[in-house]
FIBARO-598290 format. One record per residue (C-alpha): residue in one letter; residue number from 1; x, y, z. Coordinates in steps of 0.02 Angstrom, whole numbers, plus 50000, padded with zeros to 5 digits. Each point is the difference from the previous one (the first is absolute). Layout:
# residues N
 r   k     x     y     z
 A NUM     X     Y     Z
...
***
This chain:
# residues 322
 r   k     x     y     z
 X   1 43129 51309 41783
 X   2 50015 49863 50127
 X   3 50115 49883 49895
 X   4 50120 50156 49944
 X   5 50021 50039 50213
 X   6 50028 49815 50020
 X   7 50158 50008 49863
 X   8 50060 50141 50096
 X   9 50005 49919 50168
 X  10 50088 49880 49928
 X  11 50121 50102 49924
 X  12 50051 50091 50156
 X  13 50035 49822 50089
 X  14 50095 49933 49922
 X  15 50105 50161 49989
 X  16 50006 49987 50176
 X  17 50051 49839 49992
 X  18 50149 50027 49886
 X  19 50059 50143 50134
 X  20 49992 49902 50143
 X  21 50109 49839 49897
 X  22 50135 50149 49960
 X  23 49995 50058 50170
 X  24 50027 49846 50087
 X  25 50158 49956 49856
 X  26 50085 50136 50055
 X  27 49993 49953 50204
 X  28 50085 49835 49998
 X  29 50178 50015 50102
 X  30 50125 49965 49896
 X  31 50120 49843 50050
 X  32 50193 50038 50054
 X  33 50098 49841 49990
 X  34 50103 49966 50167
 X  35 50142 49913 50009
 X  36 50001 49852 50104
 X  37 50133 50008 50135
 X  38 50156 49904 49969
 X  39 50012 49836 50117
 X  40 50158 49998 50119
 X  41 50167 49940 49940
 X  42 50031 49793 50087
 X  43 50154 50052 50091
 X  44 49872 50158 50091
 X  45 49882 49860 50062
 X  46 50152 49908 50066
 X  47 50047 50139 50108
 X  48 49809 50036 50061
 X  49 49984 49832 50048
 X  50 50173 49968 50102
 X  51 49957 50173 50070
 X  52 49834 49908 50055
 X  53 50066 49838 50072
 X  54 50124 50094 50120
 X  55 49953 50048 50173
 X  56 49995 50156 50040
 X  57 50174 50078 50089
 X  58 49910 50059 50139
 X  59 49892 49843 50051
 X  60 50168 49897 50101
 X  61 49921 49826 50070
 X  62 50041 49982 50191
 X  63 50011 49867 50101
 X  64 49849 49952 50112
 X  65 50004 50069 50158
 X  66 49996 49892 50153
 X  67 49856 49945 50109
 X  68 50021 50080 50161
 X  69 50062 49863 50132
 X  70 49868 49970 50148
 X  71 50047 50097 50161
 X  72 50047 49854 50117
 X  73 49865 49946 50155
 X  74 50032 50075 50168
 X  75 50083 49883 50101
 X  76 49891 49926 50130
 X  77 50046 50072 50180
 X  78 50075 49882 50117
 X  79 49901 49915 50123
 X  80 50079 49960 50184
 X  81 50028 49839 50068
 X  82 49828 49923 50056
 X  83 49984 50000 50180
 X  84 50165 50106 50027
 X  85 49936 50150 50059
 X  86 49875 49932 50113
 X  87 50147 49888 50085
 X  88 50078 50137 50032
 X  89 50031 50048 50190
 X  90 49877 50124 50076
 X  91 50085 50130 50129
 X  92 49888 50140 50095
 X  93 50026 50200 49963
 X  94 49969 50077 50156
 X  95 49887 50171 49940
 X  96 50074 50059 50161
 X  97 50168 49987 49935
 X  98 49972 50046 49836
 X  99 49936 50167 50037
 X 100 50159 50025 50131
 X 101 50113 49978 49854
 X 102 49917 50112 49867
 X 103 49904 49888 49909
 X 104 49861 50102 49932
 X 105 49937 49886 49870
 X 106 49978 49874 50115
 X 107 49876 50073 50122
 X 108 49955 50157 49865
 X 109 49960 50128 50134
 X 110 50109 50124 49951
 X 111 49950 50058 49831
 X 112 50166 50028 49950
 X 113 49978 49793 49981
 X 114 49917 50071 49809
 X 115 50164 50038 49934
 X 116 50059 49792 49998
 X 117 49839 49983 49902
 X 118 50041 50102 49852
 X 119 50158 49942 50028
 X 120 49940 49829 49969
 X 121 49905 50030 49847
 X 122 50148 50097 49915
 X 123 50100 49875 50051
 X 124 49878 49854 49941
 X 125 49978 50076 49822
 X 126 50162 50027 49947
 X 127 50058 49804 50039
 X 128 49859 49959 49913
 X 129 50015 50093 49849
 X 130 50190 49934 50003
 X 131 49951 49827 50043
 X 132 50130 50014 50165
 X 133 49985 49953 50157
 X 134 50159 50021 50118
 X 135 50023 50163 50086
 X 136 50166 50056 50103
 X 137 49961 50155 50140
 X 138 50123 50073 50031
 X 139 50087 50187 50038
 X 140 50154 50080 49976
 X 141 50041 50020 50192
 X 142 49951 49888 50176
 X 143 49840 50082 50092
 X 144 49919 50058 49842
 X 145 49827 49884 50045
 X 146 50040 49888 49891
 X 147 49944 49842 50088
 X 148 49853 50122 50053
 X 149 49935 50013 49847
 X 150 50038 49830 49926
 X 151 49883 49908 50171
 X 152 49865 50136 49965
 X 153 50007 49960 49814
 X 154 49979 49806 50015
 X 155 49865 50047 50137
 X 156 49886 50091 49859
 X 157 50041 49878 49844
 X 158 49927 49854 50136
 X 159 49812 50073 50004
 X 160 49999 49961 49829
 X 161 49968 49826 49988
 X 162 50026 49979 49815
 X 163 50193 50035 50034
 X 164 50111 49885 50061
 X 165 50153 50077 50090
 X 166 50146 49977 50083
 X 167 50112 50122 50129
 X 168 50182 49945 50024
 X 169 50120 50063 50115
 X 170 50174 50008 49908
 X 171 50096 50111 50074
 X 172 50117 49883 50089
 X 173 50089 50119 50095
 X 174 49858 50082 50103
 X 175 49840 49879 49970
 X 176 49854 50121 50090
 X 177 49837 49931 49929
 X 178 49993 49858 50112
 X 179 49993 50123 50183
 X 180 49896 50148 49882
 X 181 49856 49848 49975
 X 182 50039 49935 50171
 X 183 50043 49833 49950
 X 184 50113 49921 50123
 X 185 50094 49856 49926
 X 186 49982 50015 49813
 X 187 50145 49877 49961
 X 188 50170 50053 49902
 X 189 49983 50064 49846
 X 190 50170 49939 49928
 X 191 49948 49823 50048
 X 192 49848 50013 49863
 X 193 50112 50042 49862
 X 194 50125 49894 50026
 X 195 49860 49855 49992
 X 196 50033 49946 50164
 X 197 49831 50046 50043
 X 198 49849 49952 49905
 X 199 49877 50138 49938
 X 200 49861 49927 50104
 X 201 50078 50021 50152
 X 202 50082 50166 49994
 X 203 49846 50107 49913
 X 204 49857 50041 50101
 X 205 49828 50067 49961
 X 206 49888 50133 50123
 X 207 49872 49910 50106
 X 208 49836 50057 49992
 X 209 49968 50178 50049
 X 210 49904 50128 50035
 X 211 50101 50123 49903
 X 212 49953 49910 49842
 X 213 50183 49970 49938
 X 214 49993 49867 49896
 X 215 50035 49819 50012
 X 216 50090 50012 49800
 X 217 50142 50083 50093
 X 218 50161 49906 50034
 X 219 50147 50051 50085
 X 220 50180 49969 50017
 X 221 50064 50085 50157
 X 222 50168 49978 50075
 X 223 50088 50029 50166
 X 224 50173 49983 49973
 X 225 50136 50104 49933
 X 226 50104 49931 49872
 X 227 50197 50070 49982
 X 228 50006 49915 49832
 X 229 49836 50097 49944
 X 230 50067 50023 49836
 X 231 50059 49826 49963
 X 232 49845 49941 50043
 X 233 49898 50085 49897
 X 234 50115 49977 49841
 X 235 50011 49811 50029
 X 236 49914 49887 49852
 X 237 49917 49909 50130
 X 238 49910 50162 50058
 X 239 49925 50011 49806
 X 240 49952 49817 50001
 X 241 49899 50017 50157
 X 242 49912 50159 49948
 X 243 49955 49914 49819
 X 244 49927 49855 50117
 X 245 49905 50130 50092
 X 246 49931 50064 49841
 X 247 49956 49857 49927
 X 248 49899 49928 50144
 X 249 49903 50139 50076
 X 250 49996 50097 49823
 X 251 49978 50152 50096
 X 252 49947 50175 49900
 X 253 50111 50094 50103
 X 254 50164 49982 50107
 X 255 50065 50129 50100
 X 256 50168 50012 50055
 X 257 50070 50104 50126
 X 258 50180 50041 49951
 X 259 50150 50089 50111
 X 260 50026 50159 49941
 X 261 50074 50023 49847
 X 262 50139 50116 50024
 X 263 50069 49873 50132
 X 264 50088 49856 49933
 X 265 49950 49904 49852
 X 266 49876 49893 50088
 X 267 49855 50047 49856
 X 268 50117 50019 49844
 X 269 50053 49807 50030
 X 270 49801 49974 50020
 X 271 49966 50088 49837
 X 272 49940 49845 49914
 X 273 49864 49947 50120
 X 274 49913 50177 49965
 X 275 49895 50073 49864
 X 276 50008 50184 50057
 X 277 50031 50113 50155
 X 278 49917 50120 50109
 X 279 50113 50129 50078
 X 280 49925 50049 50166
 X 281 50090 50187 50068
 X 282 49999 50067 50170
 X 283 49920 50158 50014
 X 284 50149 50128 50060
 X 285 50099 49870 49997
 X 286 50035 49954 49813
 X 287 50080 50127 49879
 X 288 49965 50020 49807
 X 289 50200 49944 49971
 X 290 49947 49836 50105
 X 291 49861 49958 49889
 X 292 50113 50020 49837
 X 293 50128 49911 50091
 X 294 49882 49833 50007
 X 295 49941 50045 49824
 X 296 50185 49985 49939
 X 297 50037 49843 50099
 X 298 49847 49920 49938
 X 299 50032 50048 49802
 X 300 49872 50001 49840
 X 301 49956 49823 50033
 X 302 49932 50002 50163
 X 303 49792 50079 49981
 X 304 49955 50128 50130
 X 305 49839 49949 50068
 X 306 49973 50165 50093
 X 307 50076 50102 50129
 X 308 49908 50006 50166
 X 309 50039 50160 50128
 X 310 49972 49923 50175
 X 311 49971 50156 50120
 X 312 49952 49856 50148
 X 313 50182 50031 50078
 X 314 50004 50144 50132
 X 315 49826 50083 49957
 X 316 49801 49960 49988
 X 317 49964 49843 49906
 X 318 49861 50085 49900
 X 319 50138 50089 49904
 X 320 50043 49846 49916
 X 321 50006 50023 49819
 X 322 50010 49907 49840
***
């Protein structure tokens, strides 16, 4: 019994067997032959590779740009003469004096004095941020306050004692600086520019005060009318001297009060010797057609510094206005 059992086991195994051979014969995949793909023609590969080598259209090769060039160095400011300004001749300001002839920055009592002190700063900042340093007062008509406000001006730049400046009196044809600072004998102002007299000896300097204007004020003061104003002040020798002037005392600012410009050509012929102007009016006195009058006669060429309305003539001095 147990050796018929064993024959059948057998039997049925390797029945199974033969099944699971037939099974597995009919699973395998069944191959597809695929063509290979045809290499490329010679003359193709030609093309690719010139097409290759060649820059693109778009990429252009520019030329380099350049370096930037260095901004050039300041140029040193000018230093005066050693010695020169302390050589020059002291004279005394009488506060006294002063005060009788409007002076309000000198003895600063009337607070209307404020006004030359703004004025100064304005005035300070714009030659600086020009790099000038010559300024012509002047106003379309006589007894605008011109003079008035070109003494009070070189009054307030002279408490500063990091600015060196310098008041001259050029107009020639009514000189009024020398009796408004009460300076007696100031010498002749034509003299100086012709050369005839020497810097040194025509300039003077305040003495010592109590009003604490400033020993790095100079001034060049006059007494005498000139008839030949005008020639004067075009001659080449007038340049020459000024350039002198410049070069010794290397002053920060000079201040020149000019005849009026309406009235001759006294400060067209001067033109050169200036950087810009400052047009002083009269209060009720100039018009609006005498301000575009001196505009026109000055041109595009000439810079406006600023207009100053002087309200000192006829009324309350604390009206003055910048």
């Amino acid at each position: 019994m147990t050796l018929k059992r064993h024959e059948e086991y057998m039997r049925r195994r390797a029945a199974r067997r033969a099944e699971m051979e037939a099974e597995a014969d009919d699973e395998v995949p069944q191959v597809v032959d695929t063509p290979e793909p045809e290499a490329p023609a010679q003359d193709e590969i030609a093309q690719e590779e010139t097409a290759l080598a060649a820059p693109p259209e778009s990429l252009e090769l520019s030329e380099p740009e350049p370096e930037p060039e260095p901004e050039p160095e300041p140029e040193p400011e000018p230093e005066p003469e050693p010695l020169l300004w302390p050589a020059l001749r002291r004279v005394v300001l009488d506060p006294k004096h002063l005060a009788k002839h409007r002076l309000i920055s000198a003895t600063r009592e009337d607070p209307a004095h404020v006004a030359f002190d703004v004025l100064r700063t304005k005035l300070l900042a714009a030659l600086r941020t020009h790099g000038w340093h010559r300024v012509a007062i002047t106003s379309p008509t006589p007894d605008c306050g011109k003079s008035f406000v070109a003494a009070n001006l070189a009054i307030s730049l002279s408490r500063q004692s990091s600015v060196r400046s310098v008041l001259m009196d050029m107009d020639l044809r009514r000189p009024s600086l020398a009796h408004t600072l009460g300076q007696p004998d100031p010498g002749r102002m034509a003299g100086f520019l012709s050369g005839d007299i020497p810097l040194q000896r025509f300039l003077t300097c305040p003495e010592e005060n109590a009003l604490n204007i400033g020993q790095t004020l100079a001034m060049g003061l006059n007494d005498r009318a000139e008839p030949y104003a005008a020639e004067i002040l075009h001659a080449p020798e007038t340049g020459e001297v000024l350039q002198d002037l410049y070069r010794r005392l290397a002053p920060d600012v000079v201040i020149f009060d000019m005849p009026p410009a309406l009235y001759y050509d006294d400060v067209l012929g001067f033109r050169p010797q200036f950087d810009g102007v400052l047009i002083v009016v009269g209060g009720g006195r100039t018009t609006a057609q005498h301000i575009r009058d001196v505009k026109a006669r000055f041109g595009t060429d000439t810079p406006l510094l600023g207009v100053v309305m002087n309200r000192a003539e006829g009324e309350s001095i604390a009206k003055y206005g910048y």
